[in-house]
Residue, then its C-alpha position, 0 to 999 in steps of 0.5 A: x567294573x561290574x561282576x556279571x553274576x551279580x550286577x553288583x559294581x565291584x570297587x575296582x577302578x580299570x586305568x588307561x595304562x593298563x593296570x587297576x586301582x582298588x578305590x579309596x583310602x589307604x586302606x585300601x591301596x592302589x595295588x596297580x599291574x604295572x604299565x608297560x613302562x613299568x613292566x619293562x624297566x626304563x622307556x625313559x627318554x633320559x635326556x640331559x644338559x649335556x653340551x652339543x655342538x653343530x656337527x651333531x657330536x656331544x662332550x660325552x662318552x659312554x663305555x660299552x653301553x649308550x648313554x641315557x641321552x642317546x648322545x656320546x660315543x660308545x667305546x668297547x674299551x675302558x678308556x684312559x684319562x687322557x683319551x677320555x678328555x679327547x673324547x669327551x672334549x674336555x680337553x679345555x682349561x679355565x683360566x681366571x680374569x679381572x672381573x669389570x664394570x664398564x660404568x658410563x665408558x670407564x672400566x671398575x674392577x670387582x675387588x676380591x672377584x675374578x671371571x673363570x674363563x674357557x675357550x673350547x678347543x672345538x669351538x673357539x668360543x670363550x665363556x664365563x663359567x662363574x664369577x669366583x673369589x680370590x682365593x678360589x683355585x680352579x681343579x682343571x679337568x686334567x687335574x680331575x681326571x689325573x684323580x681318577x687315573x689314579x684311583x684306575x691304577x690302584x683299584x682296578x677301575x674302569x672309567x664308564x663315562x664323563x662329560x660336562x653340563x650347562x656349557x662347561x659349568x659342570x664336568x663329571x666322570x663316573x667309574x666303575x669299581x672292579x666288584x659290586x654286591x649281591x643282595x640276598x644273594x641274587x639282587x646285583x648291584x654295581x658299584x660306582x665312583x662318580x666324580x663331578x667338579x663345577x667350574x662355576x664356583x658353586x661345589x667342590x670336587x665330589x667324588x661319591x661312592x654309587x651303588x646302581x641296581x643292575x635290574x633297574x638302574x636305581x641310584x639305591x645309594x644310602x647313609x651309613x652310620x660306620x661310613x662315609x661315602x663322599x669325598x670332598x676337594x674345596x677349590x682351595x690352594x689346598x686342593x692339589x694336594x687332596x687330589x693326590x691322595x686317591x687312595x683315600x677315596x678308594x678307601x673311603x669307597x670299599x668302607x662304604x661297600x661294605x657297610x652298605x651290603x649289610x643294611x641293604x642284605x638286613x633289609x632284605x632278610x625283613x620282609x613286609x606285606x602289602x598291608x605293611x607297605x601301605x602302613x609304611x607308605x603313608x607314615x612315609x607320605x604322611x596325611x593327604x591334604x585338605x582341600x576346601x570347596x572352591x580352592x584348588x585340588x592340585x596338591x591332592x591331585x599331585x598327592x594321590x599321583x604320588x601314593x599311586x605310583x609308589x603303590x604301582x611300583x611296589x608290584x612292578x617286576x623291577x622288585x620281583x626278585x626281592x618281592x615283599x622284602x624291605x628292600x624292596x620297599x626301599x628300592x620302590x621308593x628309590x625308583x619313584x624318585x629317581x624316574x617317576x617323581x615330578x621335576x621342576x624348571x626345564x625340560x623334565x628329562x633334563x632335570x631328571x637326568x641332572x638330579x641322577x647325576x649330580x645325587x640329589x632330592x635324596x630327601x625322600x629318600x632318607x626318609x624311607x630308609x630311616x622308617x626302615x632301620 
C-alpha cells in the first residue's frame, strides 16, 4: 500500500478477502477486518455423513430450525422419542450374528466374534455395522432414545435433532436443556445434552453436556475441575441398567452448567489487548517452523494460515460483544477450530461436521484454555 503524501510503502498488505495484514512477525500481527464469512457468522456449507436415500429424504430431523446439512425435516414442535425414530428412520434394530470364514467352500466361525446386523425398514437393505466380541451388548436406538425421554420427562428437555452416520454405524440425537447461560451478562449460551451411540463397536453410549454460543454456533464446551460433563453406558450386559438412570445425567449436566458459567463469566471479567492476544496466540501456536532452502514450504505455509486466522477472528464480530476479553480469546480459538481449521480425509464439510458432532480435535482447544486459567 502506498501513502500518497509521501510515496513511502507502508507495511500493510491488502488481501483478496477483503481484509489487510500488517507484514511480518508476531510482533506485528495480522489484525485482519473480517471477510464476508467472518462478518456474517456461518456461510458454511456443513454437510454431513448423514445417511440419504433414493427419494431424496435423509435419517435426520431438525427442530425448528434447519440442519446445517440442509438435509431432514424441520418440525415446529419439539418431538417424542418415538416420533423422533419415525422421523429420523431409526426406527431399525441390530441383531447380532455368527461371524464366518468361507475357507475354500467350508464355512469357519470366528470364536469370540459376532456381526452386528441392521436391516433398514426403509430400504430392506442388511448391513454389518461392526464386527464385535461376545460380550459386547448392542443399546438399540429404542433403548437410546427411551434414555433421553426420560432425561425430557424429568428435566424439561426438548429433543432438537437426531440421526445417524456412515450408514447406521452411528446414531446421535441432541437435546436442548430448558435453560442456558448469559456470559458477562449478555453473551448467550444455549445448553445442550448430545447423546451419541455407535453400533460399530467403536464407543460407548455418550451423553455430553454441550454449551453452544448463540451468536456463533461455537461448540465452547470446556473441562471443569469441580465437574464432570460426559456420561458413559459401556455396551456391557451392565448397560440397561446405566440407561435407567437419567437422572444421573441430568445431574451430571446442571453440575457442569454451573461450573461451566463461572470459568466462562471469570474469563470474561479479564480482559486482554491486542498485544496480549498475540503474546497469548504464539505461546499457543508455539515457533514457526524452519524451512530450509530446497525442502517444502508447506508446513510454514499451513503455519502462517492458521496465525492469520486466529488473528482475523480475534477482530471479527462474532466476539464484538466480548471484544477484548479472555473469553473472547477463547472463543476465538474455539471458532477457529470448529469452522475454520483444516480437516483431513474426505470431503472437508463431512469431516467438519462429524468433528462438531461427535466432540473432537478439542486438543487446541484445551490447550488455549488452560494458558488462560
Amino acid at each position: 500500500m502506498t501513502d500518497k503524501k509521501t510515496s513511502k510503502t507502508t507495511p500493510l498488505d491488502l488481501r483478496s478477502n477483503g481484509g489487510y495484514g500488517i507484514l511480518g512477525s508476531w510482533a506485528n500481527a495480522y489484525l485482519a477486518k473480517p471477510s464476508k464469512t467472518l462478518a456474517t457468522g456461518r456461510e458454511i456449507n456443513m454437510a454431513s455423513k448423514i445417511e440419504t436415500f433414493a427419494d431424496g429424504t435423509a435419517s435426520f430431523f431438525s427442530h425448528r430450525v434447519p440442519a446445517w446439512h440442509a438435509l431432514g425435516t424441520v418440525t415446529e414442535n419439539a418431538l417424542s422419542a418415538n416420533e423422533a425414530l419415525e422421523t429420523a428412520h431409526l426406527n431399525w434394530e441390530v441383531l447380532q450374528y455368527p461371524v464366518m470364514a468361507d475357507v475354500s467352500g467350508t464355512p469357519v466361525i470366528a470364536d469370540g466374534k459376532r456381526a452386528n446386523v441392521r436391516t433398514h425398514p426403509k430400504t430392506g437393505d442388511a448391513s454389518v455395522l461392526g464386527i464385535v466380541g461376545t460380550r459386547y451388548t448392542v443399546v438399540q436406538n429404542e433403548q437410546a432414545f427411551k434414555f433421553c425421554d426420560d432425561i425430557l420427562d424429568v428435566g424439561g428437555a426438548t429433543f432438537e435433532t437426531a440421526g445417524s452416520l456412515d450408514k447406521g454405524r452411528r446414531v446421535f440425537m441432541t437435546m436442548k436443556m430448558p435453560e442456558g447461560i448469559n456470559v458477562g451478562g449478555h453473551d448467550a449460551i444455549n445448553m445442550y445434552l448430545m447423546v451419541v451411540n455407535s453400533h460399530d463397536g467403536s464407543t460407548p453410549l455418550l451423553a455430553a453436556v454441550t454449551p453452544v454460543r448463540v451468536v456463533c454456533a461455537n461448540t465452547v464446551a470446556a473441562g471443569v475441575a469441580a465437574a464432570k460433563s460426559v456420561y458413559r453406558v459401556s455396551h456391557t450386559a451392565s448397560a440397561t441398567g446405566r440407561l435407567s438412570d437419567a437422572r444421573e445425567a441430568l445431574k451430571m449436566s446442571y453440575q457442569y452448567t454451573g461450573e461451566f458459567e463461572l470459568l466462562a463469566n471469570e474469563l470474561y471479567s479479564k480482559s486482554m489487548s491486542d498485544s496480549e492476544f498475540i503474546k497469548f496466540a504464539e505461546k499457543l501456536m508455539g515457533d514457526a517452523p524452519i524451512v530450509k532452502e530446497g525442502e517444502s514450504t508447506r508446513s510454514l505455509a499451513m503455519f502462517e494460515s492458521k496465525r492469520d486466522s486466529l488473528m482475523g477472528l480475534w477482530k471479527a464480530p462474532t466476539q464484538d460483544n466480548i471484544k477484548n476479553t479472555q473469553w473472547a480469546a477463547y472463543n476465538t480459538v474455539v471458532e477457529y477450530v470448529d469452522w475454520f481449521s483444516p480437516v483431513r480425509g474426505g470431503n472437508v464439510e463431512v469431516r467438519r461436521g462429524e468433528r462438531i458432532v461427535e466432540n473432537t480435535s478439542n486438543d487446541f482447544k484445551e490447550k488455549a484454555l488452560a494458558l488462560l486459567k
